[in-house]
N, C-alpha and C positions, 0 to 999 in steps of 0.2 A: 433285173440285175442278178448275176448269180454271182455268190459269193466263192471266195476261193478257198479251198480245203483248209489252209493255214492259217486262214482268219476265224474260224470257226471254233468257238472252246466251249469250256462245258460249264461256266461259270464259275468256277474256283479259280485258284490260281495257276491252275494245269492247263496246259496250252497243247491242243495238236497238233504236233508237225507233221510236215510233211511226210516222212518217212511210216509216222502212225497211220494217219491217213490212206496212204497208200495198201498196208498191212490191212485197216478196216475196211478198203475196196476189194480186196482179195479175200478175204472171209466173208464176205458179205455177197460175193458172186457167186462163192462154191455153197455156202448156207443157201442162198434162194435156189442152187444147184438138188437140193438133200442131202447135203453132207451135213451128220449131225456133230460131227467134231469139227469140226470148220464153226459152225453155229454157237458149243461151246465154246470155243475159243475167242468167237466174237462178244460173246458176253463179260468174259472175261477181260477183253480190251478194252473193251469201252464202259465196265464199271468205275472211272472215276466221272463219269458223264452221268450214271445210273445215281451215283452221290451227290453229284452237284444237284442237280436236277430237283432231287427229292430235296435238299439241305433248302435250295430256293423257293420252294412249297413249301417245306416248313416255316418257313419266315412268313410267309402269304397265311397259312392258315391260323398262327399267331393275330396277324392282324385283322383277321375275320372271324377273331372270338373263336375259333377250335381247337385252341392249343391242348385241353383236355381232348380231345375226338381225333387228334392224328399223333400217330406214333409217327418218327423220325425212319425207323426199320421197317416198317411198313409201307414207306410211300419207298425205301430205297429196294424191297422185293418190288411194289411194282411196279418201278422204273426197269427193272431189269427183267420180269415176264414180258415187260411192252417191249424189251431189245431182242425177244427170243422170238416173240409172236411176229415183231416187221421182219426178222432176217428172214423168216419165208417166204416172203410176200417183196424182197427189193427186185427191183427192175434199174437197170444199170441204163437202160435205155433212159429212163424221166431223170436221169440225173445222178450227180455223184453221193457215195453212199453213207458218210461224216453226217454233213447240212440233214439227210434226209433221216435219220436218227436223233441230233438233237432238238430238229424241230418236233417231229412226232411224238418223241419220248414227253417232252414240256408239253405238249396237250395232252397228253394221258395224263399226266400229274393233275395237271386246273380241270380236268374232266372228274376226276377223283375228289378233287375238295368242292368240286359243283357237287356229287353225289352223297357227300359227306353233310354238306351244308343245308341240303333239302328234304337228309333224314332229320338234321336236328329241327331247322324251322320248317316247317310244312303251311302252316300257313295255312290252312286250311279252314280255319271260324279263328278271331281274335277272343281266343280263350286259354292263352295260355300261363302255364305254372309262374307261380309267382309273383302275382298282380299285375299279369302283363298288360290282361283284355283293359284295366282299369289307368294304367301309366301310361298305354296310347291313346285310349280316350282322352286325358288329360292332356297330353303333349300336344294333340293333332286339335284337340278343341281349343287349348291357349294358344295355340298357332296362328289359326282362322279368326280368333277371336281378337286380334291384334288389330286387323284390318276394322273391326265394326268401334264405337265409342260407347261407350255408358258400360256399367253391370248388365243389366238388362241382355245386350248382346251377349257382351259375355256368359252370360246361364243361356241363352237360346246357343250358344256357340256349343256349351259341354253337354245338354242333354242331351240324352238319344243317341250320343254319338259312336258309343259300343255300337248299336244296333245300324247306325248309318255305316261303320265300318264293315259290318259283318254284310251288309247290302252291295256293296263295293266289288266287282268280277275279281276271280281267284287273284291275277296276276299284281293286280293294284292292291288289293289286300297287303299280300306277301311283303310290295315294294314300301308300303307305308310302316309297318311292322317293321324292317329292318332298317327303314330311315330312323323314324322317334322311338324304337326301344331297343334294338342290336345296334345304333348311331352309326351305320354304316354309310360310307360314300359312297359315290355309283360304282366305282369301280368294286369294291367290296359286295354290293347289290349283284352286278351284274356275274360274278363268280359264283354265288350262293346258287343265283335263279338259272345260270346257263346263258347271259345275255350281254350283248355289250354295253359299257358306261352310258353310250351315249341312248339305246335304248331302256334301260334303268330312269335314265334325268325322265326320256317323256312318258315314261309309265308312272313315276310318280309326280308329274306334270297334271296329266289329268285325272288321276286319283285325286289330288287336292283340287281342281276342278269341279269333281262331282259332289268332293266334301265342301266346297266352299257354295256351289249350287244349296243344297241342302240346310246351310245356315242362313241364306239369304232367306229360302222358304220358312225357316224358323222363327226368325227375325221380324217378317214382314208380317206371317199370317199367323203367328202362334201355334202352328204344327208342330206336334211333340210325336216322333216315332213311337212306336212300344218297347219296351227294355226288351 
């Protein structure tokens, strides 16, 4: 279904009409032409798209714990290098030129808070500042430990379970970390890691799988990993 030029806004309260629309098909034919004034020009139109755009990432990176890691003027330059870098590259032939800028502009932003998100948690071994390695071992060992009865389970639930975590493939790592200590949702998971909600739920589906495997082993046979 393609959408029509005048339904298409930049999520503020600014609406483009058709008359703008039009104005951004014309610049945006002569820019992919190399017209570098034309090009200017289009940047200039469609900066309150470059605003919304970033304003809507801002809110996103708020609620994905970055609000220290993203400047507000930072995601709204590169909203507006990603409108400089597509005017060269539009083709009038795939489609009109509005749609084909707000859609690409908003995945360069969530591409941006993916890259932002994967400097701060890397994920890399459950060792991080702040008694991280030590608050998900606790979270993900009371977790698991819910399902077994007695104390007993419970201590076979939290030992070793740093070290069971750090066993766990990078991806599952990452997802468990930002489940019990960033308390992120999948959709907050899937932004961080680059992935969708829906593959987020079954990466940390069988992450508690292999950790819930590993306390049955604890449980039954008294196997203590090494710290």
């Amino acid at each position: 279904m393609t959408a029509r030029n005048e339904d298409v806004h930049d999520g503020t309260t600014r609406r483009f009409g058709e008359t703008e629309a039009v104005r951004v098909e014309a610049m945006a034919r002569l820019a992919a032409a190399g017209d570098d004034r034309s090009r200017r020009q289009l940047v200039e139109l469609l900066d309150p798209l470059a605003n919304g755009a970033a304003r809507r990432a801002r809110v996103r990176a708020r609620r994905l714990g970055l609000r220290d890691d993203v400047d507000l003027e930072d995601l709204v330059q590169e909203a507006r290098m990603e409108i400089w870098r597509l005017a060269q590259g539009f083709d009038a032939a795939r489609g009109p030129a509005l749609p084909y800028f707000v859609v690409r502009v908003g995945a360069r932003l969530r591409h941006y808070l993916t890259s932002v998100a994967r400097r701060r948690w890397p994920g890399q071994r459950v060792s991080w500042e702040g008694g991280g390695a030590a608050a998900v071992a606790d979270e993900v060992g009371a977790y698991l430990a819910r399902e077994h009865a007695g104390a007993s389970a419970r201590d076979a639930a939290l030992a070793g379970m740093e070290a069971a975590l750090n066993a766990l493939p990078v991806r599952q790592r990452r997802v468990v970390y930002l489940t019990f200590y960033r308390r992120l949702d999948d959709e907050g998971i899937g932004t961080a890691l680059g992935i969708s909600p829906v593959a987020a739920r079954q990466l940390r589906r069988r992450a508690l799988q292999n950790l819930r495997a590993g306390v049955g082993q604890w449980h039954h046979s008294g196997y203590r990993p090494e710290a």
